[in-house]
N, C-alpha and C positions, 0 to 999 in steps of 0.2 A: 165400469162397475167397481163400487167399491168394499174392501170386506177387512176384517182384520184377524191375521193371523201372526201367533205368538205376541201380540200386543202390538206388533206392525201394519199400520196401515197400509193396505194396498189398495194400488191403482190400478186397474187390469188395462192391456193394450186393446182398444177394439178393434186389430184385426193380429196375424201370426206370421212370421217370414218362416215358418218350420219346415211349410211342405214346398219351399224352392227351394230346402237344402239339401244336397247328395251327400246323406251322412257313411256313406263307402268311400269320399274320397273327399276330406278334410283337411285342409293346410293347417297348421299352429295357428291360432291368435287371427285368422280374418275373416272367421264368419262369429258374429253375434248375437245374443239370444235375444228375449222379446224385451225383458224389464232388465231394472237392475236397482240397485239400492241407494237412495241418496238422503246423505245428511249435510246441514249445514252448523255452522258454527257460527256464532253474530252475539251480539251484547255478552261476551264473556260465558261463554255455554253452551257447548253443543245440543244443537233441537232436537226432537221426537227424528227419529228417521223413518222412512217412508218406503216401500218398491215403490214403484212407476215405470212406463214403458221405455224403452231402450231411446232415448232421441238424442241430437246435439245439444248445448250448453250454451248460455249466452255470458262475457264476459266483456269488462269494458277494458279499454287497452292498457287503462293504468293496474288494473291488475295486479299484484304483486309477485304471482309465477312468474311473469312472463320478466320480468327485470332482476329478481332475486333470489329465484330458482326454490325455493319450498317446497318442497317434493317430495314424498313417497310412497313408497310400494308394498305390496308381497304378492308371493305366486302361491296358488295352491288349485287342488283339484278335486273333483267331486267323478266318484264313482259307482257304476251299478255292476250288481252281483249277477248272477244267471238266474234269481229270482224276482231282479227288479229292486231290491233294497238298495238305497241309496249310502254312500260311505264318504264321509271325509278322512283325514291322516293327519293327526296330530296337529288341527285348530286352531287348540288353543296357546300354541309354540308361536303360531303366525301371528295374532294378537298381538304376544306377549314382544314380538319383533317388529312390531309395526309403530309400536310405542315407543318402545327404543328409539327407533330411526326420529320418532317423532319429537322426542326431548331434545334429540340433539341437534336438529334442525328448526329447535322453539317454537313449534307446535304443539297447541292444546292436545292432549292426551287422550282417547278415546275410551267412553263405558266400555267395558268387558259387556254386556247386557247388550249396547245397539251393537255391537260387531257378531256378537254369537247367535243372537236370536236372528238380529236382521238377517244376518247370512244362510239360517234357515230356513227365514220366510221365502227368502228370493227361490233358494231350491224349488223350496216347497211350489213354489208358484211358477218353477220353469224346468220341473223335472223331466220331462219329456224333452228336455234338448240333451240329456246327459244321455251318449252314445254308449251302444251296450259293446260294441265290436272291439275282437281283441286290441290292445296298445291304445283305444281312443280313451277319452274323458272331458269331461267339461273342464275347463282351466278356468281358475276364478283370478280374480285382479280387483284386490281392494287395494286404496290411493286416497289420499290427502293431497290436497296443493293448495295455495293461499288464492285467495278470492278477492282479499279487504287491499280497498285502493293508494294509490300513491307512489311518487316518486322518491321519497324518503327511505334510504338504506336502512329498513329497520323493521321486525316481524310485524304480520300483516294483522291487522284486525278481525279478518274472517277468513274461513278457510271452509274447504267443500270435503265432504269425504263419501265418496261414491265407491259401488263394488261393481263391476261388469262383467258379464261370463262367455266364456265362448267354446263350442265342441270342438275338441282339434283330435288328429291325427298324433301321432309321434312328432315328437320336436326333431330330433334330429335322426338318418339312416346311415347307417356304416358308419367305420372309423374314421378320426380326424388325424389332419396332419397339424401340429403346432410347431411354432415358432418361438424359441426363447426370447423376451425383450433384453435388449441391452441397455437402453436409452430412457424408454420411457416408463411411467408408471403409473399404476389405479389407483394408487394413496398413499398416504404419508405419514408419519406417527403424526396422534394429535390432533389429525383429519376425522372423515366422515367415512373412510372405509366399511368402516363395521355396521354402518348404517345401509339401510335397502333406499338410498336419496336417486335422484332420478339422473342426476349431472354426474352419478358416479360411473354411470354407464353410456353419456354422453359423450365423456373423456377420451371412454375404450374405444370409439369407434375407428378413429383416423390411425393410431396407432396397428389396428386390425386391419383397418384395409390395408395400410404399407404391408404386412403380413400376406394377404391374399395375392397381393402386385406380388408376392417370390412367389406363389404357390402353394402357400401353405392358406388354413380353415381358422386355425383361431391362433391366438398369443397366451404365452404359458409368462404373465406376470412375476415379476424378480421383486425385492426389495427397493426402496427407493433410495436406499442411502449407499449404498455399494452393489447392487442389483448381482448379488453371489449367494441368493436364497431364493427358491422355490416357495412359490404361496398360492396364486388361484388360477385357473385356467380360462380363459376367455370372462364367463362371468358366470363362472362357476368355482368352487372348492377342487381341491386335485389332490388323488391320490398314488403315489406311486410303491409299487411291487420290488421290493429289492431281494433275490433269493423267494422262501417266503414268509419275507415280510411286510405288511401293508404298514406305509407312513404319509402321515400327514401335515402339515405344520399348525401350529397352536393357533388359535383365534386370537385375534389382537385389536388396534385401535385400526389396521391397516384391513385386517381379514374378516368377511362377513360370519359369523355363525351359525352355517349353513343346518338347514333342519335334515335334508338327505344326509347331508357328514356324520350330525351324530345319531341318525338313525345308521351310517352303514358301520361306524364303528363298534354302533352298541351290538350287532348283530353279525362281527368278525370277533369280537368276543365271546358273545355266544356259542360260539362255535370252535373255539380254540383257536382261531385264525390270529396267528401273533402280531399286534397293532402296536404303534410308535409314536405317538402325539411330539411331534421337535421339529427344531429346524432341520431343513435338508439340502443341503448347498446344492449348486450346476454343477459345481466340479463332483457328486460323489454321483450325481444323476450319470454324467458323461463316464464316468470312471465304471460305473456301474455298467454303462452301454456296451462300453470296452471290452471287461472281460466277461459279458456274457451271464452277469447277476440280475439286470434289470428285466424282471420279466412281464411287467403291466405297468401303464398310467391309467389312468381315465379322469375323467372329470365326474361329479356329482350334483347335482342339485333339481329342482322339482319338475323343472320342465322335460326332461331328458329321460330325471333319475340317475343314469350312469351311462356317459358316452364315453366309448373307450378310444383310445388315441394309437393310431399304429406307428407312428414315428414323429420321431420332432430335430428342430435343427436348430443348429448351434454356433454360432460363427462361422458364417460358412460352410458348415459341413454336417453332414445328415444322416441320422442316427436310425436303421429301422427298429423298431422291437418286434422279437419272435412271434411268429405265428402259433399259440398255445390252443390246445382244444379243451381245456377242462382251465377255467379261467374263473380268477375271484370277480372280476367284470360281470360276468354274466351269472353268474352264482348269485354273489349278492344283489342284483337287478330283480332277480325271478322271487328271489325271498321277499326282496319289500316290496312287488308288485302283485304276489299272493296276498302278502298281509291287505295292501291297500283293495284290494278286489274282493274281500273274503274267500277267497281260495283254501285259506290254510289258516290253522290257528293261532291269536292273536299274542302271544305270550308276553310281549311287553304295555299292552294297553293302548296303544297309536291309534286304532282306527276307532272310527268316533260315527255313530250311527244316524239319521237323519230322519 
């Protein structure tokens, strides 16, 4: 059946995988809704975008993903209130970085109009998958990758830009233990760091398993040219507590510009919570550990939110941090997960109504 909503054509699935899903016990990211949203890009122009029901893709092998890596992402998530209203969290920040990523990996540029509306309409047409249960939500995943064929080292002709949704559970439970790199790294000045590209999280993988093989959950990324500066934790933003003060290190050509970051800065501000945007060497982390100033890390970014880290290691030698019961981790976690849920009032303008 076909109908149009927000000026998006849709295609309805004629049938629903809703009711074989056990929405009480949700893993991240592997169960999938019914549609999802697909545009293509061909003769110099991205087309009309469309919903359609949720299916595989057909692609020919010369493809240019699959040889040159044109890739990108972002995360975000759609939630309901205790009345049933539907909320996104600052939208149109995801856009405005999805674009980014996309100039600098020479991909056509996407309307603001198919990404805001389409991503509407798709709600709108699968809002019964968005879980109402505390910590759940629908996580959305809009992505670009080249389509247009050839073995020629050189941007693709066409590209696809699809959004897919899936109801998850919490991304991650309890604290991590991380691992400082010494060796390797996420990026490079100059690089694609600061881009959401798809091989930038490709890279982290092997590097993270060597991390798991000691024991440890994720890798707390160093600088690539002397790896004596703190920048992102596994493949998220990282903030650390020294005394109390929360610091973070500056965005760069290396560091993503995470939307959790400067949503948690804007609102440790807010609050007088003394914040530090700089660089922050291992040696002043370890120093810190030392004599008993370091009193929080976590990570941040949208799948999570704020995953907090109970120790990390260091050449050899393993640092725990204090067990605190009134923590800016969980503090600011409950603030931006009110905002995002309508819990509490919106003072900064983030949540974005559906």
């Amino acid at each position: 059946m076909n109908s149009i909503i927000n000026d998006i054509e849709v295609i309805k699935s004629e049938t629903t995988k809703i009711n074989t899903v056990d929405f009480s016990n949700l893993k991240f990211g592997k169960t999938f809704s019914d549609h999802m949203l697909e545009c293509d890009y061909k003769d110099g122009k991205w087309q009309a975008p469309k919903v359609v029901p949720y299916a595989g893709i057909t692609l020919q092998p010369s493809a240019k993903i699959f040889h040159y890596g044109q890739s990108v992402f972002e995360g975000m998530k759609a939630y309901k209130d205790v009345d049933g209203q539907v909320w996104l969290f600052r939208p149109l920040e995801n856009f405005k970085r999805l674009n980014i990523s996309s100039k600098r990996l020479a991909i056509p540029e996407l309307p603001e109009s198919y990404f805001m509306e389409g991503l509407k309409a798709l709600l709108e047409v699968d809002k019964d998958w968005i879980p109402k249960s505390e910590g759940s939500s629908l996580y959305i995943r809009p992505y670009i990758f080249a389509t247009g064929e050839g073995f020629h080292a050189s941007p693709a002709d066409a590209y696809k830009f699809l959004i897919c949704t899936a109801p998850s559970g919490s991304y991650f439970s309890g604290k991590v233990k991380v691992l400082i790199e010494e060796k390797y790294s996420r990026s490079a000045n100059g690089g694609v760091g600061f881009a959401k590209a798809g091989g930038n999280y490709a890279g982290q993988f092997y590097p993270t398993q060597l991390a798991i093989d000691k024991g440890y959950q994720q890798v707390i990324w160093t600088d690539d040219n002397t790896h004596e500066y703190i920048e992102e934790a596994g493949a998220m933003n990282i903030f650390i507590r020294i005394n109390d003060t929360l610091i973070t290190a500056p965005t760069s050509d290396r560091i993503l510009d995470g939307i959790t970051r400067k949503s948690i800065i804007d609102l440790a501000k807010s609050e007088n919570i003394p914040v530090e945007v700089r660089k922050i060497s291992v040696h002043e982390v370890v120093e810190a550990a030392k004599n008993g100033t370091l009193k929080e890390m976590f990570g941040a970014g949208t799948a999570a939110v704020i995953s907090p880290i109970s120790g990390f290691g260091y050449k050899d030698e393993d640092f725990d941090l204090p067990e605190l019961e009134d923590t800016y981790a969980d503090h600011l976690k409950k603030r931006i997960t009110d905002i995002q849920t309508n819990k509490t009032e919106d003072p900064f303008g983030w949540r974005y109504k559906i």
